[in-house]
C-alpha positions as CSV (number, residue, x, y, z in Angstrom):
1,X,253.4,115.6,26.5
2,X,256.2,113.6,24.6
3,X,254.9,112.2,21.4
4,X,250.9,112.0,22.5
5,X,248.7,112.1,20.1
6,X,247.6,116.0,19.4
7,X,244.2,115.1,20.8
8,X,245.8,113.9,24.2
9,X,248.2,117.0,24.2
10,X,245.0,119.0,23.2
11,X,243.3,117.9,26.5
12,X,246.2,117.6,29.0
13,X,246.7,121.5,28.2
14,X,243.3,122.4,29.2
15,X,243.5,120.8,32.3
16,X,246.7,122.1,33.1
17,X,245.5,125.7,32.4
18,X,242.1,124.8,34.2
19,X,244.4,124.3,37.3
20,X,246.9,127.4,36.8
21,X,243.5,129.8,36.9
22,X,242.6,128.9,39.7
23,X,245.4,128.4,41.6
24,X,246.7,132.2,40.8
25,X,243.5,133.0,43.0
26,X,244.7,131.2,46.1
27,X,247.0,132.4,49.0
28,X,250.3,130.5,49.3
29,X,249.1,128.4,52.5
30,X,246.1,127.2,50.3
31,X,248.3,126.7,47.0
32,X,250.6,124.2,49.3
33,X,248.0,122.5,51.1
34,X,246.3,122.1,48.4
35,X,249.2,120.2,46.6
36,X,249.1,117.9,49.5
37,X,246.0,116.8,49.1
38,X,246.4,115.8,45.3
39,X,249.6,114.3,45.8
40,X,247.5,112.0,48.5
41,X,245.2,111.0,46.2
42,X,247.6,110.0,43.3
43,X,249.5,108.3,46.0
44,X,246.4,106.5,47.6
45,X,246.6,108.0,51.3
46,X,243.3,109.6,50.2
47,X,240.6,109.9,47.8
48,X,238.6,112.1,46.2
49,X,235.7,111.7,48.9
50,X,238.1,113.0,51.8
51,X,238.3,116.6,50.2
52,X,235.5,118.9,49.9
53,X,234.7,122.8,48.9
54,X,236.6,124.2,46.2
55,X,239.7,121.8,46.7
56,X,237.8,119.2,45.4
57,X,237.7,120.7,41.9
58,X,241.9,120.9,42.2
59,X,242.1,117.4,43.3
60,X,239.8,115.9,40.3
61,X,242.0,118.1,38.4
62,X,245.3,116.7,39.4
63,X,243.8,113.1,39.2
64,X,243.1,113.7,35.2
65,X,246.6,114.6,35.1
66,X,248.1,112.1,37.3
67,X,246.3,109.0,34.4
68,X,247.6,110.9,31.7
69,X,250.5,111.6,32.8
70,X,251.1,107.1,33.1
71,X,249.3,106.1,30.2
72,X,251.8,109.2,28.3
73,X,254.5,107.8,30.3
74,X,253.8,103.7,28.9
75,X,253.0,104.6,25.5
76,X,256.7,106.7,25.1
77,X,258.4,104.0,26.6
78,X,256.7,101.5,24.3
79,X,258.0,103.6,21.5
80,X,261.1,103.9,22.4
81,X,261.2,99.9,22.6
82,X,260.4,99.3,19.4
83,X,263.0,102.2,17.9
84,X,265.4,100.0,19.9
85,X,265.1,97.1,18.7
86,X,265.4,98.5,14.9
87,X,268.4,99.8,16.1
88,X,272.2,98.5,15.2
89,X,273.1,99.1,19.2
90,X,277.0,97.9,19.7
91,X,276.5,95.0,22.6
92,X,279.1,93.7,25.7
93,X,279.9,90.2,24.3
94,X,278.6,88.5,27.2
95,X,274.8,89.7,26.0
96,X,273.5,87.9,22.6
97,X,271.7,89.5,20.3
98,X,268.9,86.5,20.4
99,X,268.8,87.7,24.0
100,X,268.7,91.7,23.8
101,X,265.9,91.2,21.0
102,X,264.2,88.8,23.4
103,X,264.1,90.9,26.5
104,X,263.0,94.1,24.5
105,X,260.0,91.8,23.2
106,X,259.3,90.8,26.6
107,X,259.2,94.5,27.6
108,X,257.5,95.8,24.8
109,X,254.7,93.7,25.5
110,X,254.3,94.1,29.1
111,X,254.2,97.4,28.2
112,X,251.5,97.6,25.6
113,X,249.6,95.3,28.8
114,X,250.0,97.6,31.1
115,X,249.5,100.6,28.8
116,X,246.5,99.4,28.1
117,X,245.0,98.7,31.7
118,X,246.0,102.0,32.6
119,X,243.5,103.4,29.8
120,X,241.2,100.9,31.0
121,X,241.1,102.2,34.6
122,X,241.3,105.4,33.2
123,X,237.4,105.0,31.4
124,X,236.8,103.8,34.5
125,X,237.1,107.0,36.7
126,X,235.7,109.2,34.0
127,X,232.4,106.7,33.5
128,X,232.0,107.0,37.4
129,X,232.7,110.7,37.8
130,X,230.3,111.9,34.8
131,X,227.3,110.8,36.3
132,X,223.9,112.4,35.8
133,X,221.3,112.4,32.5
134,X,223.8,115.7,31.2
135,X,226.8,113.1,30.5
136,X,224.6,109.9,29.6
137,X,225.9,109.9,25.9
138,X,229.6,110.3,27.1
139,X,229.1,107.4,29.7
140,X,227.8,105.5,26.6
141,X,230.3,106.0,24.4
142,X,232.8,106.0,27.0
143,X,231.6,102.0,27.4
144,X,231.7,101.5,23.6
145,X,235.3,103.1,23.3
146,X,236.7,100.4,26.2
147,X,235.1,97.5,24.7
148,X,236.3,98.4,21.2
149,X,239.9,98.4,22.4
150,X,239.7,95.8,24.5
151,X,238.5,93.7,21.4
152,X,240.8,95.8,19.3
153,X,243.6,94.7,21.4
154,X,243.1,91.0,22.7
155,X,245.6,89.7,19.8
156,X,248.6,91.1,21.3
157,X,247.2,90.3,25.0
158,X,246.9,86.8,23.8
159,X,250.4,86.9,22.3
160,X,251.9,88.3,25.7
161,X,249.7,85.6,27.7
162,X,251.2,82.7,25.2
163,X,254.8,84.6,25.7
164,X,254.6,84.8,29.1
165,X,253.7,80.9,29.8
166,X,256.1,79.9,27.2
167,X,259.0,82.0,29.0
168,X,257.5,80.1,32.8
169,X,257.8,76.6,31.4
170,X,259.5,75.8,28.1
171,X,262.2,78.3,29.4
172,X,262.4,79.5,25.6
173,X,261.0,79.6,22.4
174,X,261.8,77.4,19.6
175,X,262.9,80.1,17.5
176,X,264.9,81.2,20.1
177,X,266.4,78.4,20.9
178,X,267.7,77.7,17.5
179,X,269.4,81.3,17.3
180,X,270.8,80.4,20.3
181,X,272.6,77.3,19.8
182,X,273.4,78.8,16.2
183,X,275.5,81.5,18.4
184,X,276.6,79.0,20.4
185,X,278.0,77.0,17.6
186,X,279.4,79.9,15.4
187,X,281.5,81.0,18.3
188,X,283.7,77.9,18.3
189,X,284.0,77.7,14.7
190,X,285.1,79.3,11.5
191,X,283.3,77.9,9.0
192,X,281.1,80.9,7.3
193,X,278.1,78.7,5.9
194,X,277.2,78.3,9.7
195,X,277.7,82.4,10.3
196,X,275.7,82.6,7.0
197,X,272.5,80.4,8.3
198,X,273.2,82.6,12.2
199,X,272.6,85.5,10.1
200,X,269.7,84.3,8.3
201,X,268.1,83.2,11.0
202,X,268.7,86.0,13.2
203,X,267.2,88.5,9.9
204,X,264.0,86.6,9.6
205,X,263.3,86.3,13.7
206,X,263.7,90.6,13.8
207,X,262.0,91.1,10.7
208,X,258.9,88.7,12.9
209,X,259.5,90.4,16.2
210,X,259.4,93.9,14.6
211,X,256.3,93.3,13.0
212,X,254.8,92.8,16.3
213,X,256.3,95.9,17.9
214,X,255.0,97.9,15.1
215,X,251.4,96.5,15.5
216,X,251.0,97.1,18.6
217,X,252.3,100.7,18.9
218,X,250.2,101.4,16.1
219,X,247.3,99.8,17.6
220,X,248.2,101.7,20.9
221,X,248.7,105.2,18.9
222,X,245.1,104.7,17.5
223,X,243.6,104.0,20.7
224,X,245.4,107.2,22.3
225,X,243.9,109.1,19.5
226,X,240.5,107.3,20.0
227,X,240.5,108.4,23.8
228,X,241.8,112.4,22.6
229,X,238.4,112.0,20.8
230,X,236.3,111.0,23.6
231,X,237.7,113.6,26.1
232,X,236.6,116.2,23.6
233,X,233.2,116.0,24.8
234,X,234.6,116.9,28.1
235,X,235.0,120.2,27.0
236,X,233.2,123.6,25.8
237,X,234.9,126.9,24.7
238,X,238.2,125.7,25.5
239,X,236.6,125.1,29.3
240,X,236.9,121.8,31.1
241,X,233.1,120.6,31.9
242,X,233.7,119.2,35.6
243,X,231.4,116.6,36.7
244,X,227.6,117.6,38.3
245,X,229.3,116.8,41.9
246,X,231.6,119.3,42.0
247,X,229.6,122.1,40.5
248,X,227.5,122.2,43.4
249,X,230.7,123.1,45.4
């Protein structure tokens, strides 16, 4: 998986191979309708309840993969946000840099939002699947994990929640603003002091926004690494531990 943390990667493997076992055992017919059912699940059409016998191993299976696979998926493109706004990108001179900076903040942290309620729902499925006395201390520290991010985490949420209403009725923020009329006014006019204070301006508002975008990938990388942790207790001799339910089938 592209730049997850090794304990992600760890897990995702062993899934993966979990799946490849077993499925070298089945004919062709059952191979592909199998595949139909876990791509109903991860689409919605069905859930895990609707399949039974051994296919219901392969579908749990393929859901594990399916939430790792998005929460993967959001933290690389949150990444790749912040290495884009550190970099010196050449720009159509219709689109400011005030306002490239801007919408990659806006993405970034709608991003790191919905990164972050994917991992959420994530716990979720794992604290309901591993039911039983056998998984009692995993469903427990599952529960301390969220609650520990979601504490971990509520500055930037905040952040976003301020950004976003600030965006809905102020139109922009103040800082903004300024760097845009400073762009405005330097591109009808020669004189350099005003180029010098643009320049200024625009240093100290990246130097702010980057500090943010660090933060919270950081924050996100540790609570990737923090989840690796807990899914390692899903595991013994390199062997998935599949929930009591589907050990009876």
């Amino acid at each position: 998986m592209i730049n997850a943390p090794k304990e992600i990667d760890v897990f995702y493997k062993l899934i993966m191979s979990s799946m490849e076992g077993e499925i070298r055992k089945l004919t062709e017919l059952q191979e592909t309708d199998l595949l139909l059912n876990i791509q109903a699940i991860i689409t919605g059409e069905n859930d895990l309840k609707s399949i039974s016998g051994p296919h219901s191993k392969f579908a749990f299976i393929g859901l594990l993969a399916h939430h790792l696979n998005e929460i993967s998926d959001t933290f690389e493109t949150l990444a790749e946000i912040e290495r884009l706004h550190r970099a010196r990108l050449p720009l159509p001179k219709e689109i400011s840099l005030a306002r490239f900076r801007k919408f990659l903040k806006e993405s970034h942290l709608d991003n790191f939002y919905i990164l972050h309620q994917r991992l959420d729902a994530f716990i979720s499925v794992l604290i309901r699947a591993y039911s039983g006395a056998k998984f009692e201390r995993f469903r427990i520290a599952a529960d301390r994990f969220r609650k520990e991010v979601q504490e971990e985490t509520k500055g930037i949420m905040g952040l976003r929640g301020t950004h976003v209403h600030e965006t809905r009725f102020s139109n922009f923020t103040s800082e903004f603003k300024r760097i845009q009329f400073l762009e405005l006014l330097t591109s009808s006019s020669k004189s350099s002091h005003l180029k010098s204070v643009l320049r200024e301006a625009q240093r100290e508002h990246h130097k702010f926004n980057l500090n943010i975008l660090r933060h919270s990938v950081h924050i996100s990388k540790f609570s990737l690494i923090g989840l690796g942790v807990l899914l390692s207790a899903l595991q013994k001799d390199d062997v998935l531990l599949f929930p009591p339910k589907y050990n009876e089938t």
